[in-house]
C-alpha positions as a Markdown table, in Angstrom:
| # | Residue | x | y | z |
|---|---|---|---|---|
| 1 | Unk | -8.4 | -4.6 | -12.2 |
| 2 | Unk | -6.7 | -7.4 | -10.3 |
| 3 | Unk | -3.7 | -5.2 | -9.6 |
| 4 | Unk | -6.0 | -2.4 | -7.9 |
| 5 | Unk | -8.1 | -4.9 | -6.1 |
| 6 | Unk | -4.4 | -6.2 | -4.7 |
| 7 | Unk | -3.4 | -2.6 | -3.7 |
| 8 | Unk | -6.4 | -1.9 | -2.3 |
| 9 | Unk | -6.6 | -4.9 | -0.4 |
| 10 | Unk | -3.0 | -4.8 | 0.6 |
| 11 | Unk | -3.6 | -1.0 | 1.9 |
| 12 | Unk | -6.2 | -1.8 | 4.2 |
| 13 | Unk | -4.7 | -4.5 | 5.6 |
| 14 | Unk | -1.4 | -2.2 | 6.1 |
| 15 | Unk | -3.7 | 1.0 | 7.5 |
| 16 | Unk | -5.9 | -1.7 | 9.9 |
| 17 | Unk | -2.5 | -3.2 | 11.4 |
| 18 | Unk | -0.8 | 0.6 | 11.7 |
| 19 | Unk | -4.2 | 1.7 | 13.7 |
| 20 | Unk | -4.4 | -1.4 | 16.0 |
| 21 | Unk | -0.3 | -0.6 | 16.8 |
| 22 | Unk | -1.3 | 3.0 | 17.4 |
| 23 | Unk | -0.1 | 4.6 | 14.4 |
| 24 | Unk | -1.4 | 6.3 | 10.9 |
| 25 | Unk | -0.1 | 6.6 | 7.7 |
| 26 | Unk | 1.7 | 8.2 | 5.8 |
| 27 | Unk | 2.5 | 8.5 | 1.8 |
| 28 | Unk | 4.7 | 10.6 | 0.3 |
| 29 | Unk | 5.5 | 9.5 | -2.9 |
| 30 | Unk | 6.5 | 6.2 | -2.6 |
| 31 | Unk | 7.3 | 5.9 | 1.2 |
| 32 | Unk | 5.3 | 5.4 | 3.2 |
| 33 | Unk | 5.7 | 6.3 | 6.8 |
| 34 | Unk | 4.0 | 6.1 | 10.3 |
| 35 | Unk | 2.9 | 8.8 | 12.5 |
| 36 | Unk | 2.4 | 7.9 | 16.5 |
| 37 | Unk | 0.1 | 9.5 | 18.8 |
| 38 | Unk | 2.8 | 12.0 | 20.1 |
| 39 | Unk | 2.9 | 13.4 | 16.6 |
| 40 | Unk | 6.5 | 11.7 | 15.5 |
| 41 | Unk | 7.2 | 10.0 | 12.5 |
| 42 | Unk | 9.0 | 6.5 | 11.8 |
| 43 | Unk | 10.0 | 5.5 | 8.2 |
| 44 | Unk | 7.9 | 2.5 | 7.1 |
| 45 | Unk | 9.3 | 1.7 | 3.7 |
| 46 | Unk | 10.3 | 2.7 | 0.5 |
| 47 | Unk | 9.3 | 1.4 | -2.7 |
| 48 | Unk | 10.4 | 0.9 | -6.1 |
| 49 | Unk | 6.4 | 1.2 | -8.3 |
| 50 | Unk | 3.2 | 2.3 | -7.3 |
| 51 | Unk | 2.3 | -1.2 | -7.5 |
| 52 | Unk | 4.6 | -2.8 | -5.1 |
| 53 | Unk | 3.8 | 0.2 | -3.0 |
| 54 | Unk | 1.0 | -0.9 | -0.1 |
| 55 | Unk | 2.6 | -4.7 | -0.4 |
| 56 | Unk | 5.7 | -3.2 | 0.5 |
| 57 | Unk | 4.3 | -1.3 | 3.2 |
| 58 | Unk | 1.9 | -4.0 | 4.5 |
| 59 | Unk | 5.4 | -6.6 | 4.5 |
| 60 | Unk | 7.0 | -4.0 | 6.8 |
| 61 | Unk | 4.6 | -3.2 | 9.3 |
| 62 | Unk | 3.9 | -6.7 | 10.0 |
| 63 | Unk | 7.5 | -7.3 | 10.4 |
| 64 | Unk | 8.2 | -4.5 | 12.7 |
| 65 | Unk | 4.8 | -5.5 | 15.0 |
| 66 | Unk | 5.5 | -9.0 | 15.2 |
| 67 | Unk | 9.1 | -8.9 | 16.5 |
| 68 | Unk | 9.2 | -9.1 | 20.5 |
């Protein structure tokens, strides 16, 4: 239960960030990518489980938006 508390946790932290920045998600297996208003796409991440998934996701977005 821990583990699905931290995914879900980590997934709404990672779709709050993409939707102040503009941007939905995506998931497609185990990427995840964004979608912008203009209805393009942009690679988020990849994955190796379902359980590093979201963290993995959540890691990336908040390095691509916090970069000048």
């Amino acid at each position: 239960m821990d583990t699905e508390r931290g995914r879900q946790s980590a997934k709404e932290e990672a779709v709050l960030l993409a939707l102040q920045n503009d941007m939905a998600l995506i998931r497609r297996d185990l990427k995840i990518y964004g979608m912008k208003k203009n209805g393009s796409t942009t690679f988020v991440s990849e994955s190796m489980t379902y359980d590093q998934l979201w963290q993995d996701a959540l890691r990336a977005l908040k390095k691509k938006f916090s970069s000048p």
